[in-house]
N, C-alpha and C positions, 0 to 999 in steps of 0.2 A: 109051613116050615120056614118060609123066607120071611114069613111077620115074626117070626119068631127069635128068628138070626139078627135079622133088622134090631129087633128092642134090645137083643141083646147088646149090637154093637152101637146103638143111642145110649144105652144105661154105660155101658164103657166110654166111650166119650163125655158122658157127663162126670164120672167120675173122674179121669183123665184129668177134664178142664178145670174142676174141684182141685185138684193136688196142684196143677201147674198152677194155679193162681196161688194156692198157700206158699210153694214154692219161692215162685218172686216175690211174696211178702217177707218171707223168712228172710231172702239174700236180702231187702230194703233193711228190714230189721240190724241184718249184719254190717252193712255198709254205714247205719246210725251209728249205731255201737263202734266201730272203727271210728270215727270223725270225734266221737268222744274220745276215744284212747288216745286220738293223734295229739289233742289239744292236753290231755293230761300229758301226755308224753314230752311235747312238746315244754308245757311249765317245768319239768322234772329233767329237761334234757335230755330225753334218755333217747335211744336213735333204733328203735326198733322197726322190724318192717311185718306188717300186716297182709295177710291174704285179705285181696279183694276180689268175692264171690261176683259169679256172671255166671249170665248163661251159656251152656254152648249152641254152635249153630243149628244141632239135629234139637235140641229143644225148641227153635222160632223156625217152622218150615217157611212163616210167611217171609222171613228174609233171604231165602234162597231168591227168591224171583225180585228184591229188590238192586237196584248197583248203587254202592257209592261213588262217591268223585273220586277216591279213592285207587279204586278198581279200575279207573279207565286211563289207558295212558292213552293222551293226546299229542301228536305228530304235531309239531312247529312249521309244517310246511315242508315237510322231511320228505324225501321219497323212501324208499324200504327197498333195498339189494333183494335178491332172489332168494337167500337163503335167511333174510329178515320174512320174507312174504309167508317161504314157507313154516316158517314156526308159528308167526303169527296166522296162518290156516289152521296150524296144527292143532294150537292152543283153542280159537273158535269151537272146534270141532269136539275137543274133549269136553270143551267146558259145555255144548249141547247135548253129548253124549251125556254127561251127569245127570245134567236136566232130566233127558229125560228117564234117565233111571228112577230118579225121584219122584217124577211125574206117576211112571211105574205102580212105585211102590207104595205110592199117596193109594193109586186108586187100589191095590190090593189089599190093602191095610182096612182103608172106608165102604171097601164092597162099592164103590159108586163113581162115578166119574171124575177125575182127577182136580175138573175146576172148582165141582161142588165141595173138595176140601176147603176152598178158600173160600166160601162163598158166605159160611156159615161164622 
């Protein structure tokens, strides 16, 4: 029964990774096609504004676990008041609690240990 559940949630996964790829082909495809209109637009003057397709975050789990520069604020030598300290505990805190919700849900999802999502 478990090799059975297994191939099933392999042939799911492979189909998955199937779509996601056509997926980001498709948004490439759209963002060509935009670049074209800009430039016709552009010759024509005309001041239109185009949707530019992305992905969202629950589509790339692998960027959950990455930081950008971004994201991090860096203290200038600053100290942090008490009520600076504790938001920034706070915020820590939730932002591991996310984690590991998604950690979570990775492995519920893949039947299998949360690293081996990433691994593959």
């Amino acid at each position: 029964m478990q090799d059975v559940i297994y191939r099933i949630k392999t042939a799911f996964n492979t189909d998955f990774e199937a779509v996601h790829r056509q997926k980001v082909q498709e948004l490439n495809r759209v963002k060509d096609r935009n670049t074209n209109i800009r430039d016709i637009t552009l010759e024509l003057d005309l001041k239109d504004t185009l949707w530019e397709p992305s992905l969202s975050s629950s589509e790339r789990p692998e960027g959950l676990l990455t930081v950008d520069d971004s994201e991090v604020t860096v203290l200038s030598g600053k100290q942090l008041n008490s009520s600076q300290k504790v938001q920034e505990t706070k915020s820590t805190q939730e932002l591991l609690c996310g984690l590991v919700v998604f950690l979570l849900k990775c492995e519920a999802a893949c039947g299998h240990h949360y690293m081996r999502c990433f691994s593959q």
